[in-house]
C-alpha positions in Angstrom: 164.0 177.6 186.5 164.2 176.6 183.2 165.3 172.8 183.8 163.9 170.0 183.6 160.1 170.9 183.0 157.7 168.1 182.4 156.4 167.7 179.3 153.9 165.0 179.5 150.5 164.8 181.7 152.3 161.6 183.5 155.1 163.9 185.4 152.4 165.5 187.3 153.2 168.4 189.7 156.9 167.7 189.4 159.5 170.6 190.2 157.4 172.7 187.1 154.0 171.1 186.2 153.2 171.0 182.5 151.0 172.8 181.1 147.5 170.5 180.3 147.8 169.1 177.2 151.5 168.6 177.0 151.2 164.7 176.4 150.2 165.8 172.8 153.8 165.7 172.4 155.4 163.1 170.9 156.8 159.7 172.9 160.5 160.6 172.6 160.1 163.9 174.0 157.9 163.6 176.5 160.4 162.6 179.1 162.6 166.4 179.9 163.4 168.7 177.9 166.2 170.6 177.8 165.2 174.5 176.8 168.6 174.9 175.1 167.7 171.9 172.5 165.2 173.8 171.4 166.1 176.2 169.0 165.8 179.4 168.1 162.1 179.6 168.9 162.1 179.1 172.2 164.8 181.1 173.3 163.3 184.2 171.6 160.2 183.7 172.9 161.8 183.4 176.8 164.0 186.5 175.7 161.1 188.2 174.3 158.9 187.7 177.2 161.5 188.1 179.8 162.4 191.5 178.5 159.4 192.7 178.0 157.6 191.9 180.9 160.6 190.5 183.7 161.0 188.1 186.1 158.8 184.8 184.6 158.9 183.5 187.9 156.1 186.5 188.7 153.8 185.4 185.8 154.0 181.7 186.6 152.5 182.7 190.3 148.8 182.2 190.4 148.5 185.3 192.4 149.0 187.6 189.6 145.9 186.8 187.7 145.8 190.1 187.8 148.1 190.8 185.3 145.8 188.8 183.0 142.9 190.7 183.3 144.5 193.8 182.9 145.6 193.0 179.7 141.8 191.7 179.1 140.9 195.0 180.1 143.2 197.2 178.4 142.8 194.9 175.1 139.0 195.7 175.1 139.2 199.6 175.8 141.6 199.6 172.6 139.8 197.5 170.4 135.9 199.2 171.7 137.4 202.5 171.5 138.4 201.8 167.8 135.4 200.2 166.7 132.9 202.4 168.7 134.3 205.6 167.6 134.8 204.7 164.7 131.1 204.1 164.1 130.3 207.4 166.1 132.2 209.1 163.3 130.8 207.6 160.7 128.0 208.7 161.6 128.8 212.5 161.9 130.2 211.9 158.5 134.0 213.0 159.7 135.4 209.1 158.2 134.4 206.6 155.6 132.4 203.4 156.4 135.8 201.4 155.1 137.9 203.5 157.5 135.5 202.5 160.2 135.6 199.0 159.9 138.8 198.4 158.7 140.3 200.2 162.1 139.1 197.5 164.8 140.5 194.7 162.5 143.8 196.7 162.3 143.6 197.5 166.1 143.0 193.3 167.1 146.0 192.5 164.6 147.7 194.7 166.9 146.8 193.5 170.2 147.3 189.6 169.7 150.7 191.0 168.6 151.6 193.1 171.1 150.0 191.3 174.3 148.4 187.7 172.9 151.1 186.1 175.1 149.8 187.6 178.6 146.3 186.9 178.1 145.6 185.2 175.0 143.8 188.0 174.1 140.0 187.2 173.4 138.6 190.7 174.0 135.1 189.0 173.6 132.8 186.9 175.7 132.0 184.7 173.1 135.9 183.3 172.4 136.4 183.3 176.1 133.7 181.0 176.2 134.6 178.9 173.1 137.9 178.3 173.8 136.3 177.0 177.5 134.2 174.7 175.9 137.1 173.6 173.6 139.1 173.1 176.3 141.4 175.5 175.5 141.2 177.7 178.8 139.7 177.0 182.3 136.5 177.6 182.9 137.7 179.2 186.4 139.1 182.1 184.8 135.7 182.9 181.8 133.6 184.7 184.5 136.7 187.4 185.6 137.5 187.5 181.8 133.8 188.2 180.6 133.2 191.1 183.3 136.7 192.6 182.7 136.0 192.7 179.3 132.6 194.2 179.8 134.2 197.0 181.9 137.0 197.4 179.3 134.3 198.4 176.7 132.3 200.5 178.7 135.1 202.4 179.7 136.4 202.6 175.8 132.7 204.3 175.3 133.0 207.0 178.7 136.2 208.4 176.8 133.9 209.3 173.1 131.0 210.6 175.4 133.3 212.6 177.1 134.9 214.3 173.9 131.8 214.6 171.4 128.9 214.0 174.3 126.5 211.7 174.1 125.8 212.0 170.4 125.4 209.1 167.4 124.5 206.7 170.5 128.4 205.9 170.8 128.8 203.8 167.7 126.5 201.4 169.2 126.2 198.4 166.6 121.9 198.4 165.2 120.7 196.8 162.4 121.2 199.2 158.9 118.0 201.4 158.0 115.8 198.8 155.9 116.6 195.8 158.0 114.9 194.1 160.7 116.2 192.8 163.9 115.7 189.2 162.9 117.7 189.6 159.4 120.7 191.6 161.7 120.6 188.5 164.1 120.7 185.9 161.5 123.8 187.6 160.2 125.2 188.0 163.4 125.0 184.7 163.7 126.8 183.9 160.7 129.7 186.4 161.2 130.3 185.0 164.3 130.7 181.6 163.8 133.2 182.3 160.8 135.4 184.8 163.1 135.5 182.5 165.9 136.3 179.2 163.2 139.2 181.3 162.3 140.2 182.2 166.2 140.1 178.5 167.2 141.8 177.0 163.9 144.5 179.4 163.8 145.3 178.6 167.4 145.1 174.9 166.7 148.3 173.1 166.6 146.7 171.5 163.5 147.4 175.0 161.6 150.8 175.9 163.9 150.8 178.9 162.6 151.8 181.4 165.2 151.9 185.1 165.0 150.4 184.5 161.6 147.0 184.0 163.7 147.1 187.6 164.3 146.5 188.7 160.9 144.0 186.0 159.9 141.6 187.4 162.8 142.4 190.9 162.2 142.0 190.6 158.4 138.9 188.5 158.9 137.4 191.2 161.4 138.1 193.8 158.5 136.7 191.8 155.9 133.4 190.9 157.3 132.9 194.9 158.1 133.8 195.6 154.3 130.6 194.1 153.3 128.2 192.9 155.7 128.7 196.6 158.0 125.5 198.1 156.3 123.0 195.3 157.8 124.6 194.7 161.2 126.9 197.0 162.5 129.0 193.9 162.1 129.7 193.4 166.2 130.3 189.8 166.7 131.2 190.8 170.4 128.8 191.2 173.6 130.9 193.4 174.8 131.4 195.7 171.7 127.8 196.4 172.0 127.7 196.3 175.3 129.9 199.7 176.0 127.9 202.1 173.8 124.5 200.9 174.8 125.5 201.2 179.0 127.8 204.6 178.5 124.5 205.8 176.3 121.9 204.2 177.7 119.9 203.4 174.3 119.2 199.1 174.4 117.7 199.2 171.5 118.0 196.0 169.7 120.7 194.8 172.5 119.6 191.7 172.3 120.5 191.0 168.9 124.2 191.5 169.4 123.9 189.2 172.7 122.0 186.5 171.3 123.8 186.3 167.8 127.8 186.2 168.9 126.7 183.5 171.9 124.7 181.5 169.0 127.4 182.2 166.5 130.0 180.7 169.1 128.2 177.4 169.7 128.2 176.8 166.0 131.9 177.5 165.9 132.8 174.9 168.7 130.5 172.7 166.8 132.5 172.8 163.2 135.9 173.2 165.1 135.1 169.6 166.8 134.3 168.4 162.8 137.5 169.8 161.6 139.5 169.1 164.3 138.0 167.0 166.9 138.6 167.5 170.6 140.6 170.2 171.5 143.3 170.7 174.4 146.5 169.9 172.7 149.7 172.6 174.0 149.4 175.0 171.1 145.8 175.5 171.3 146.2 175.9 175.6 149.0 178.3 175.2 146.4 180.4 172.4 144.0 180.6 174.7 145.3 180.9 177.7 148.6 182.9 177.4 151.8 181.1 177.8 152.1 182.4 181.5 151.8 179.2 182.8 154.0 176.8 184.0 155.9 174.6 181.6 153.7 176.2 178.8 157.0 178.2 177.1 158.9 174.8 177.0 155.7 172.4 175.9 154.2 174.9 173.0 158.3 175.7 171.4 158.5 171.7 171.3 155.4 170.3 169.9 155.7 173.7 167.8 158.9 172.3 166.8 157.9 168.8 165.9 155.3 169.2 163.7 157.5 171.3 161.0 160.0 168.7 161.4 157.3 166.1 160.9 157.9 163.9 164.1 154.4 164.6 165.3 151.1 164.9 163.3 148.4 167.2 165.1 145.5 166.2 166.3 142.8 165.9 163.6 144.8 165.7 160.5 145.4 162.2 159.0 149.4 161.1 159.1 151.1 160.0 155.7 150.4 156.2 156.8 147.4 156.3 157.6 145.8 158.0 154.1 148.3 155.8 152.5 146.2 152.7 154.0 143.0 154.1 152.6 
């Protein structure tokens, strides 16, 4: 199954079609590639994948979507249930404000580990949406990922209501005592737009940086509660707020946490096409998207491959030659 997979856009739907964006590799390589030439990379990845999650031939079948959303959904129960009750407890004064914030960033590092491959692991409506509009993830697939998300929280807010009752509102993000709804949107807004900049250019094949991008996201998550928890709630997610304000039914505010992630996003597609121009490029697809696809194992370990050997410069970053002409 593993032979010759088209790389480039040209091959078309070939014995294995390759994964949109695969032309970003490099001329030389863009004819068929031969899995074994690859490295170490790739073959751990296949191994990796293959053991934990069998036949590849399965995932590679559009029918099992499925599989997909289930990791959407069980990715959102974990990270809501984290960052919900830990609010909740917060608030009866059982954990520290650091312990509460800290524990969803630690819980997303986590997840992109653990299951990033299946999925790609957004676990929020707003980077489902960006890395659509990036072009980064089909557009097909946003509405079953936003409402599978959405369920995933709500459930991740039943399981606190039934253990402590409906107390502390669920950890439902509101704006701190003293602030307003417009100064917790504004910063909303803000937050937003740096956590998704650091979703989409860690899973840029300008940064290649891998597994790395987990704790870049996670860290960033953790960081931003650290300080800015105390005017917010610090949400940056739809769907985060989403679960305690459905499973407790106080909307309060709501449409803060709606309005400022979605706002947030638009910015962050906005700076990503500065930084980086157009996205699409293999790494970027497979972060997105999961690597489930077809040809996207053998496309992603190459290009991966060729920019640290220097063969291929990614999109939006200047090759040697051409500053050197400046």
């Amino acid at each position: 199954m593993a032979d010759n997979v088209p790389v480039s856009r040209a091959d078309g739907p070939g014995k294995h079609a390759a994964a949109p964006g695969a032309g970003a590799v490099s001329a030389p390589a863009a004819q068929q590639i031969d899995p074994g030439t690859l490295g170490s990379a790739f073959a751990r990845t296949h191994n990796l994948l293959m053991l934990e999650f069998g036949d590849r031939a399965d995932f590679d079948d559009p029918r099992r979507e499925w599989r997909r959303l289930f990791s959407e959904l069980l990715g959102t129960f974990a990270l809501v249930l984290a960052a919900a009750g830990g609010g909740l407890l917060h608030a009866k004064g059982q954990i520290s404000l650091a312990a509460a914030v800290v524990a969803p960033g630690l819980m997303v590092t986590a997840i992109i580990l653990f299951m990033g491959a299946v999925s790609g692991a957004h676990l929020n409506p707003a980077v489902s949406l960006a890395f659509a509009l990036r072009g980064d993830f089909p557009w097909r697939r946003v509405p079953g990922y936003i409402v599978i998300q959405l369920i995933g929280a709500t459930l991740a807010c039943l399981f606190p209501r039934l253990v402590f009752g409906n107390v502390e509102h669920l950890g439902a993000t509101l704006p701190g005592p003293g602030y307003k709804n417009w100064q917790a949107l504004l910063m909303e807004i803000v937050l937003t737009a740096l956590l998704v900049s650091v979703i989409l250019g860690t899973a840029s094949a300008a940064q290649n940086v891998g597994a790395i991008a987990a704790l870049g996201v996670g860290g960033y998550i953790a960081l931003a509660g650290l300080w800015a928890a105390p005017v917010s709630g610090v949400s940056m997610n739809p769907a985060r707020s989403f679960g305690p304000a459905l499973a407790s039914g106080y909307w309060t505010s709501y449409w803060v946490y709606l309005a400022g992630p979605v706002i947030g996003m638009l910015i962050a597609v906005g700076f990503a096409y500065v930084l980086r121009g157009r996205g699409g490029d293999v790494i970027s697809q497979a972060a997105g998207s999961g690597v489930l696809d077809e040809g996207a194992h053998t496309a992603r370990a190459q290009l991966s491959q060729d920019i640290e050997q220097g063969k291929v410069v990614p999109p939006g970053i200047a090759s040697p030659d051409q500053r050197s002409g400046q």
